[in-house]
C-alpha positions as CSV (number, residue, x, y, z in Angstrom):
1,X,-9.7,-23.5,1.6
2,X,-13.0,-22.3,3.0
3,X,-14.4,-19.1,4.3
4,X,-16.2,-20.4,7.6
5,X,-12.5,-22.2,8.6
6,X,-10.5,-19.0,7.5
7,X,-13.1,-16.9,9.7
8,X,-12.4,-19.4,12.5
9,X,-12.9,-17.0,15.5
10,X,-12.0,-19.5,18.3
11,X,-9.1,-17.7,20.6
12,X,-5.5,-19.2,20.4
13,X,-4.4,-21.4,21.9
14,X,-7.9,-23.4,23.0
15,X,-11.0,-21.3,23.0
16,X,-13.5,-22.1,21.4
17,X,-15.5,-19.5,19.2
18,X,-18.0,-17.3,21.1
19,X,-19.6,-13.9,19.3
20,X,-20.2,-11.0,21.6
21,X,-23.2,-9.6,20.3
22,X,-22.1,-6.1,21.1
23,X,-18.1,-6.8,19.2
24,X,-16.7,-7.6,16.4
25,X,-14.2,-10.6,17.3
26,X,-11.9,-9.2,14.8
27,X,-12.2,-5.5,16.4
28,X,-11.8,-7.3,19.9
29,X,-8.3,-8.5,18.0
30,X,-7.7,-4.9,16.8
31,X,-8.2,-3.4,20.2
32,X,-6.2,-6.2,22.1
33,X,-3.3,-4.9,19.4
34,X,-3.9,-1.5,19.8
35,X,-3.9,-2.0,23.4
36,X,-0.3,-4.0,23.8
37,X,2.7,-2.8,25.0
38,X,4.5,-3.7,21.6
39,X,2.3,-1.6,19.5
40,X,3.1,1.4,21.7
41,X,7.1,0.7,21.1
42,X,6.5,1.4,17.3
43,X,6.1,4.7,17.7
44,X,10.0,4.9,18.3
45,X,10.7,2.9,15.9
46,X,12.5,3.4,12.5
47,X,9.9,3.3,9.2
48,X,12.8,4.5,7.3
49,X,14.3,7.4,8.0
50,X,15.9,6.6,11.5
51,X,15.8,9.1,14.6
52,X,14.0,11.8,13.0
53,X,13.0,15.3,15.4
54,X,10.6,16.1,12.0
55,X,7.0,15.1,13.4
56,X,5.7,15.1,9.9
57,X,7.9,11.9,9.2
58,X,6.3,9.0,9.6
59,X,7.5,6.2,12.3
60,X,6.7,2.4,12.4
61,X,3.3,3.7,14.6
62,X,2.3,6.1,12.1
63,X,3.1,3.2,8.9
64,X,1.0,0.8,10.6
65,X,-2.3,3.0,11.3
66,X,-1.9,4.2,7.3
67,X,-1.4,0.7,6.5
68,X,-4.4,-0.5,8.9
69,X,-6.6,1.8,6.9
70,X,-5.9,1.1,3.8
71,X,-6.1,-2.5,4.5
72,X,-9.7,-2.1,5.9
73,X,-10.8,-0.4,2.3
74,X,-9.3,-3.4,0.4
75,X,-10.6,-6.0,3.0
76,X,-14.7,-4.0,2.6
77,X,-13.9,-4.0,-1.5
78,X,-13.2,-7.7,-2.0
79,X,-16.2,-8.2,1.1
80,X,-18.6,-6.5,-0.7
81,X,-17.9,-8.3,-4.3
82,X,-18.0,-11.8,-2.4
83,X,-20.8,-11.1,-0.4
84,X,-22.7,-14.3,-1.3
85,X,-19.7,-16.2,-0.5
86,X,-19.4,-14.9,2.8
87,X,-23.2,-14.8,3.5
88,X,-22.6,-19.0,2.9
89,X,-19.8,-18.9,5.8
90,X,-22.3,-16.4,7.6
91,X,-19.7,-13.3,7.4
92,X,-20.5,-10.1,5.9
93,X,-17.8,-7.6,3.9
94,X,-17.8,-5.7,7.2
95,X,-16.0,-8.8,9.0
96,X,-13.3,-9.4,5.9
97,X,-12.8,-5.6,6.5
98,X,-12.1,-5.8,10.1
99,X,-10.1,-9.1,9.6
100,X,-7.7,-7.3,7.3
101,X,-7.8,-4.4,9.3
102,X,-6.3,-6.6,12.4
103,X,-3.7,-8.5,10.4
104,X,-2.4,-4.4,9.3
105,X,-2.4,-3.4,12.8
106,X,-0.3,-6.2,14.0
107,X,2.0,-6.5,10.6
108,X,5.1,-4.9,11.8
109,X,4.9,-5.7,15.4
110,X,7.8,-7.9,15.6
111,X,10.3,-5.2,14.1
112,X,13.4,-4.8,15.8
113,X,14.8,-1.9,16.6
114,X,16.0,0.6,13.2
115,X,13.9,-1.1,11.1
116,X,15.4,-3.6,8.1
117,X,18.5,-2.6,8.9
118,X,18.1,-3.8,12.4
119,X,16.3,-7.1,10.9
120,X,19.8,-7.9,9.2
121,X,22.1,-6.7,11.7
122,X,20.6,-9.2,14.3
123,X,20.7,-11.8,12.1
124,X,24.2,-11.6,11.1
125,X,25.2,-11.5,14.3
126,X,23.2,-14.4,15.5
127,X,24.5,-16.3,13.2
128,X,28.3,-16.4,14.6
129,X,27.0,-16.3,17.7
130,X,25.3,-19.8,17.8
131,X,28.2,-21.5,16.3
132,X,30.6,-19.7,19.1
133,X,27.5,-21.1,21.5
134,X,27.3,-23.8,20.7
135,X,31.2,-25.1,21.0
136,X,31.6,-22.9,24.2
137,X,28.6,-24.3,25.9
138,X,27.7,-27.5,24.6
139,X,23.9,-26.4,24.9
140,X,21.7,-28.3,22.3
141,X,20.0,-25.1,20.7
142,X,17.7,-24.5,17.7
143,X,19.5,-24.1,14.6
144,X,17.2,-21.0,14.1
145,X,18.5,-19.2,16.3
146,X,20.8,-18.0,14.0
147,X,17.9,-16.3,11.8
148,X,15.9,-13.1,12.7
149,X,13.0,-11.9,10.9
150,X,10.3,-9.1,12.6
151,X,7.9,-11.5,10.7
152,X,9.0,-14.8,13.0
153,X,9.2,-12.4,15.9
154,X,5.2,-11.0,15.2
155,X,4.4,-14.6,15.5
156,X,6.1,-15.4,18.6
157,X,4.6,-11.7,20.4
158,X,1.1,-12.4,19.4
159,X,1.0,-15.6,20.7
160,X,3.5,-16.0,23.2
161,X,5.8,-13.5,24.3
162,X,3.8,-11.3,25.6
163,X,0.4,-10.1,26.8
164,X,-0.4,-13.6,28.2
165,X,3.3,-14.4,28.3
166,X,3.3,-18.8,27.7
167,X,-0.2,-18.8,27.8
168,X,-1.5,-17.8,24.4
169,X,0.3,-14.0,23.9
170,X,-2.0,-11.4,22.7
171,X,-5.2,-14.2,23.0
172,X,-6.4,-13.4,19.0
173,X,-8.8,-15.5,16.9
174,X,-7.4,-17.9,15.0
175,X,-8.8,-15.9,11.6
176,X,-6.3,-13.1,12.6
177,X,-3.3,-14.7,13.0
178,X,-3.4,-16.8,10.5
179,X,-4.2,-13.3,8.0
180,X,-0.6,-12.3,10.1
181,X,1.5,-15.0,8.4
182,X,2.8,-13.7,5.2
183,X,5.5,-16.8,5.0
184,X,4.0,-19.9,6.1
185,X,7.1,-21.7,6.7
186,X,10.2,-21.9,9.5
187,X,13.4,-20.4,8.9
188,X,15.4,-23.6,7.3
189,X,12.9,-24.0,4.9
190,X,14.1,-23.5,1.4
191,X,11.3,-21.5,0.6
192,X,12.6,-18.8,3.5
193,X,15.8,-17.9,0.8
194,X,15.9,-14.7,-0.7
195,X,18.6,-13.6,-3.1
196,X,20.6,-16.8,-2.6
197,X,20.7,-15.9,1.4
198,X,18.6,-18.7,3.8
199,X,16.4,-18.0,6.5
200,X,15.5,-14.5,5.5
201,X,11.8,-14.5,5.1
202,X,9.9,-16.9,7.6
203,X,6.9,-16.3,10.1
204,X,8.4,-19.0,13.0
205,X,10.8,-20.3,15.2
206,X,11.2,-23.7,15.9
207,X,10.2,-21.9,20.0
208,X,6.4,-21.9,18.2
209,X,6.3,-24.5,15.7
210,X,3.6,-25.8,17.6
211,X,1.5,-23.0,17.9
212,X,1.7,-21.9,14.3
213,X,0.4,-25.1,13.1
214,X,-2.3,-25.3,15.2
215,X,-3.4,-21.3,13.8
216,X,-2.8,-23.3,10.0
217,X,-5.1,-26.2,10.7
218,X,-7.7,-24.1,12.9
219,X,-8.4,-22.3,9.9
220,X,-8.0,-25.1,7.2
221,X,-4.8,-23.4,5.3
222,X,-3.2,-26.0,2.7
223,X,-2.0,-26.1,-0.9
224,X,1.7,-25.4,-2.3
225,X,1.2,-21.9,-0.8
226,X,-1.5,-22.0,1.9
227,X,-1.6,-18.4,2.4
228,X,-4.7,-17.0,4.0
229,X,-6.5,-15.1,1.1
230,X,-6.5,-11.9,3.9
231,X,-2.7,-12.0,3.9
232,X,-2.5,-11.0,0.2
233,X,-5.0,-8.1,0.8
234,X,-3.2,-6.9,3.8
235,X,0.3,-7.4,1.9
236,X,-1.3,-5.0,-0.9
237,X,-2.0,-2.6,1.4
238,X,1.6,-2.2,3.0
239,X,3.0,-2.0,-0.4
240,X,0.5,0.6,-1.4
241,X,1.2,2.5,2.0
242,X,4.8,2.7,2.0
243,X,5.5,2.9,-1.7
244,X,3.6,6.4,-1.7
245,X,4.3,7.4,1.8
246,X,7.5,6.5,1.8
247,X,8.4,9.0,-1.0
248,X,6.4,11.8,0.6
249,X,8.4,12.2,3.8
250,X,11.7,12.2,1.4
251,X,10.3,15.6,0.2
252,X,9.8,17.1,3.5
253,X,13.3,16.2,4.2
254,X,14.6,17.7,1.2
255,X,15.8,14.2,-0.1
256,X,13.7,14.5,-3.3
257,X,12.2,17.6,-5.1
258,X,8.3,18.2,-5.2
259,X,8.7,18.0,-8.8
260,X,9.9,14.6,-8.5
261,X,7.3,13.4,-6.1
262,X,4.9,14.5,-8.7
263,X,6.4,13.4,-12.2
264,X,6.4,9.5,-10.5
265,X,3.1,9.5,-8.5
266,X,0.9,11.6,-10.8
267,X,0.8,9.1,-13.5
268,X,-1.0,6.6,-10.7
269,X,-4.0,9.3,-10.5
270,X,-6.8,10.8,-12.9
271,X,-5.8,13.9,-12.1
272,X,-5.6,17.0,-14.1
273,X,-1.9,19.8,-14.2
274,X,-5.1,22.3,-13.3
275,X,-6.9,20.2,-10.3
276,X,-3.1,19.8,-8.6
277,X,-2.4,23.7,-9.1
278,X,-5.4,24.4,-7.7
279,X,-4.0,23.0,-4.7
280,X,-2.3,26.1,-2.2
281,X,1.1,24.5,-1.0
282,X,3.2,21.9,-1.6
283,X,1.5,19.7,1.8
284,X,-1.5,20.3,0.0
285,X,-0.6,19.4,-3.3
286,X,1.0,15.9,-2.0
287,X,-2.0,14.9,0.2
288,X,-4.3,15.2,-3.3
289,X,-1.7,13.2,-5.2
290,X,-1.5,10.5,-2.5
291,X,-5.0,10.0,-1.6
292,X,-6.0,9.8,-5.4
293,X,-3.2,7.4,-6.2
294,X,-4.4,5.2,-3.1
295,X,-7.5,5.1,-3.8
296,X,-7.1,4.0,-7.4
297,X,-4.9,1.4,-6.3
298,X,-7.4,0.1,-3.3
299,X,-9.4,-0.7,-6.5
300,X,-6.8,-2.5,-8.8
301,X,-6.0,-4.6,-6.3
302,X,-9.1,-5.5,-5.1
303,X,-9.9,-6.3,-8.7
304,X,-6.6,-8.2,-9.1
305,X,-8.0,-10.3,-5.8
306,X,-11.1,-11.4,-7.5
307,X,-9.4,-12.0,-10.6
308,X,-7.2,-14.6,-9.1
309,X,-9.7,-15.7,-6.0
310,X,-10.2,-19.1,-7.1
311,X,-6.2,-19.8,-6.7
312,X,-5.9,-18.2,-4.1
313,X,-8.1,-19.8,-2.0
314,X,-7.0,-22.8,-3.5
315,X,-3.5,-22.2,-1.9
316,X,-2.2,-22.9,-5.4
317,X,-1.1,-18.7,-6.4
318,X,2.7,-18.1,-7.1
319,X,4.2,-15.6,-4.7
320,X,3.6,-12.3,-6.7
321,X,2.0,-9.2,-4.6
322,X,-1.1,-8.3,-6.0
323,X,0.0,-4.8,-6.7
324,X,1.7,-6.9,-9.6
325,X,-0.9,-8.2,-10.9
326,X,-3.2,-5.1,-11.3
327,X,-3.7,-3.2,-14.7
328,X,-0.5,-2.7,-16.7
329,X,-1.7,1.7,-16.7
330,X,-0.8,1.2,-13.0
331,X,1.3,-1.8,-12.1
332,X,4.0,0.4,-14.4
333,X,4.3,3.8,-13.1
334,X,4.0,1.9,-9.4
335,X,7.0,-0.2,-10.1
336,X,8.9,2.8,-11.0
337,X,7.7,4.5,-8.1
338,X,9.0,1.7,-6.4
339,X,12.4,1.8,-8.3
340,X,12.5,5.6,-7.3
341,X,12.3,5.0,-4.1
342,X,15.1,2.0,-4.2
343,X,17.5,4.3,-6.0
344,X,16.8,7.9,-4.3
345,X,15.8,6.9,-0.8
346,X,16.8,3.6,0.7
347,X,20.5,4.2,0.2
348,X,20.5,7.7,1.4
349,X,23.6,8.8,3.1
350,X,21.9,10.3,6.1
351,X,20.1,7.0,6.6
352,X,23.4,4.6,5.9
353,X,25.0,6.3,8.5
354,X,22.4,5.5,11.2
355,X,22.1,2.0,10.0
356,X,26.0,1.2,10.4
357,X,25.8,2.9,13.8
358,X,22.5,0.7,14.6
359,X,25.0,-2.4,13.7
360,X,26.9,-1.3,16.6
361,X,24.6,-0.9,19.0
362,X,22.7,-3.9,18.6
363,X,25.7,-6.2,18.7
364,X,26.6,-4.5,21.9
365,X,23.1,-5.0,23.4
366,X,23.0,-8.8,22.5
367,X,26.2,-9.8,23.4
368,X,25.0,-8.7,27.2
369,X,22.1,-10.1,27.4
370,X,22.8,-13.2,25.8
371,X,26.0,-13.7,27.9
372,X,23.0,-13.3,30.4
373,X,21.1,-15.8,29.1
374,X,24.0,-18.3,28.5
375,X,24.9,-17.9,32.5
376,X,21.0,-18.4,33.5
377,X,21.2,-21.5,31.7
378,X,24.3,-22.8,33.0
379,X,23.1,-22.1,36.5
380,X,20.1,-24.6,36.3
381,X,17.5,-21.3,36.2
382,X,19.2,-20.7,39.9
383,X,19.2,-17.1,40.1
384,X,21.4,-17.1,43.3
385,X,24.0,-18.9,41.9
386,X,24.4,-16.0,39.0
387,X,27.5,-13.7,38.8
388,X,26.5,-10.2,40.1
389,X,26.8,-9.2,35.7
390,X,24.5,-11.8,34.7
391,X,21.7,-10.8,37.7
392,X,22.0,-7.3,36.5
393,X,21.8,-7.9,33.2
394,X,18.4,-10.0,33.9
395,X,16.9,-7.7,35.6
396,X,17.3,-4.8,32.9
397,X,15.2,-7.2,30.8
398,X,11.8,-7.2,33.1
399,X,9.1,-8.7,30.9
400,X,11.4,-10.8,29.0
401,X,13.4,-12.3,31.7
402,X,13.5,-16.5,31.6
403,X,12.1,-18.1,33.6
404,X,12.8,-22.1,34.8
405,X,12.2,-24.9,33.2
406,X,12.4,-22.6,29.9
407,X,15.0,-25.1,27.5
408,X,18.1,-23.5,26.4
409,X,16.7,-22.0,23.3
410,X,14.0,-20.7,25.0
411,X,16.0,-18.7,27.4
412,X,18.2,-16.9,24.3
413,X,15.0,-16.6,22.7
414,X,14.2,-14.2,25.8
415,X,17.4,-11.8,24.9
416,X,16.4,-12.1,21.3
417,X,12.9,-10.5,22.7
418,X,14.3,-8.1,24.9
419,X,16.5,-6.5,21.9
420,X,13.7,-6.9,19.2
421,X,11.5,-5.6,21.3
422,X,13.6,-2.1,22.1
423,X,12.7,1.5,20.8
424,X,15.3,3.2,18.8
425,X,16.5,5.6,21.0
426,X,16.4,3.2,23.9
427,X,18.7,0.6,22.2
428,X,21.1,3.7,21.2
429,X,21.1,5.0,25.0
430,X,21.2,1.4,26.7
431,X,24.0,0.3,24.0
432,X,26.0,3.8,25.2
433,X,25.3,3.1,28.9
434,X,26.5,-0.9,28.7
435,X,29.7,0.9,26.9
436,X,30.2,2.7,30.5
437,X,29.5,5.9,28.3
């Protein structure tokens, strides 16, 4: 791959490239983010500790914006090392910075409602709801339809579902989506198994096959993994963020001790038992530990980066996160910082609870607005000829009603949007409400 086709900053679906001598395209890409109505949702939505009052706690919002910083350290690091490299593409470090930057800001944009939990919940029920579809209708649908991942469903918001809704999404460079797409493949790819499950890590529907691999040959990806070397650098970054902060709001809700916080994140710093006493409170204390611990691991993996650059830009690197390939005195006491936070945090009761109730409540959401979906189908796009249920249920879905002409798997992909696209506490009030509650 090359860098002046990976920093193709021509606007999906069909602009050509034009620099604004006053902008950044890639900080045009970061504002047009910021700026979106889906960005603003994440800040009611889970990170992992579902419908928390506890404003120290981070949500999806909060995640992002860490991980959109870190991101932009990695993205200058790796700049500044390949600097004659990019100079040849005419690019500076700045722009792989900013590049990065975008791809983090937009990263968890397609999460549904209650965060993995929700990702899995909608996918289970998807699945026995095409094959019930498809024998009760007779409707010719994707056969991904019964998959859900927030990656897909990024995709499909940046460059379709909304901002410009069918006519390019969001409008990005081509550079930044393709630094989005962690899993170049569709959902009945083989490569989209995990754990012996299909379809569970994929960055399209078959809805925007087309799109997606216009963004892959816009920016020239290709090999047996043709990753965009920013979407390694950006994946670092989110496992850098999450890992630490993850563990951090466990202590301020009493999940985990201080004392544990420190005995598994102090051995990824150079700091001294003296520096971190030093330190008034425990707030205190944590911030020191984290930011040291992030920084240090900014640098491994930007030195892991160069130390595989030549595969990955060849497409040919097996799928390991960097943050596994940095030096064995940190790559060791992160993975059991990440085992930590497997054992002590992901399976907490508190958070179970939720995640069986969000189950629920999603199931109860889709079935509507599906059932909606189904009838606006049936009814040729018609929306006179609707039952008074179905015209209700349509118009609780505002920017993601169908419209006509859309196929059949278009149209379910609108309910699939609607619920994806929910806040927490809206899909738990809506869910009650559709109950008669």
């Amino acid at each position: 791959m090359e860098w002046s086709a990976l920093f193709n900053t021509g606007r999906f679906p069909d602009r050509p490239a034009r620099d604004d001598p006053d902008r950044n395209p890639f900080q045009i890409d970061q504002d047009r983010i910021v700026f979106s109505r889906p960005f603003r949702r994440l800040q009611e939505k889970t990170q992992v500790h579902p419908m928390i009052g506890n404003a120290h706690v981070r949500n999806r919002l909060v995640h992002t914006l860490e991980v959109a910083s870190i991101g932009r350290s990695i993205g200058f690091g790796v700049g500044a090392a390949l600097r004659p490299e990019l100079a040849a593409a005419g690019r500076t470090p700045d722009d792989l910075g900013y590049l990065v930057q975008a791809a983090c800001l937009a990263h968890d944009i397609g999460n549904p409602p209650f965060g993995h939990a929700g990702e899995a919940a909608m996918a289970t029920f998807m699945e026995g709801w095409l094959r019930e579809a498809r024998r009760a209708t007779g409707f010719e649908l994707d056969e991904d339809l019964r998959f859900f991942d927030g990656n897909a469903q990024g995709f499909r918001i940046l460059t379709r579902s909304d901002g410009y809704r069918e006519r390019g999404g969001l409008k990005l460079t081509f550079a930044s989506l393709a630094a989005f797409i962690k899993y170049p493949w569709g959902a009945t790819d083989p490569r989209a198994e995990k754990g012996g499950v299909p379809g569970v890590k994929f960055n399209r529907f078959e809805t925007e096959r087309e799109g997606f691999e216009a963004v892959r040959a816009a920016c020239g990806l290709s090999g047996t993994l043709p990753r965009h070397p920013a979407v390694w650098l950006m994946e670092a970054a989110d496992d850098i963020t999450y890992s630490l902060a993850d563990l951090e709001d466990a202590v301020e809700l009493s999940i985990v001790s201080y004392k544990e916080y420190e005995e598994l994140v102090r051995p990824l710093t150079d700091l001294s038992a003296q520096r971190i006493a030093d330190e008034d409170g425990v707030p205190q204390k944590m911030a020191l530990l984290r930011s040291n611990a992030a920084g240090r691991m900014i640098a491994a993996t930007r030195d892991a980066f160069l130390a595989h650059a030549q595969a990955l830009l060849a497409g040919e690197m097996p799928r390991a996160a960097l943050v596994d390939l940095c030096v064995p005195e940190l790559r060791e006491p992160f993975r059991a910082l990440a085992r930590a936070n497997a054992e002590k945090l992901y399976l907490h009761p508190r958070k179970v609870q939720f995640e069986i109730g969000a189950r629920d409540v999603l199931e109860k959401t889709l079935s509507v607005f599906l059932e909606a979906c189904v009838a606006f189908v049936q009814a040729g796009g018609e929306s006179e000829k609707l039952p008074l249920r179905a015209r209700q249920a349509l118009v609780l879905m505002q920017d993601y009603h169908p419209r006509p002409g859309f196929s059949a798997s278009e149209t379910i992909r609108c309910a699939v949007d609607f619920v994806a696209g929910m806040t927490d506490s809206y899909a738990a009030n809506l869910a009650a409400r559709l109950r008669g509650l």
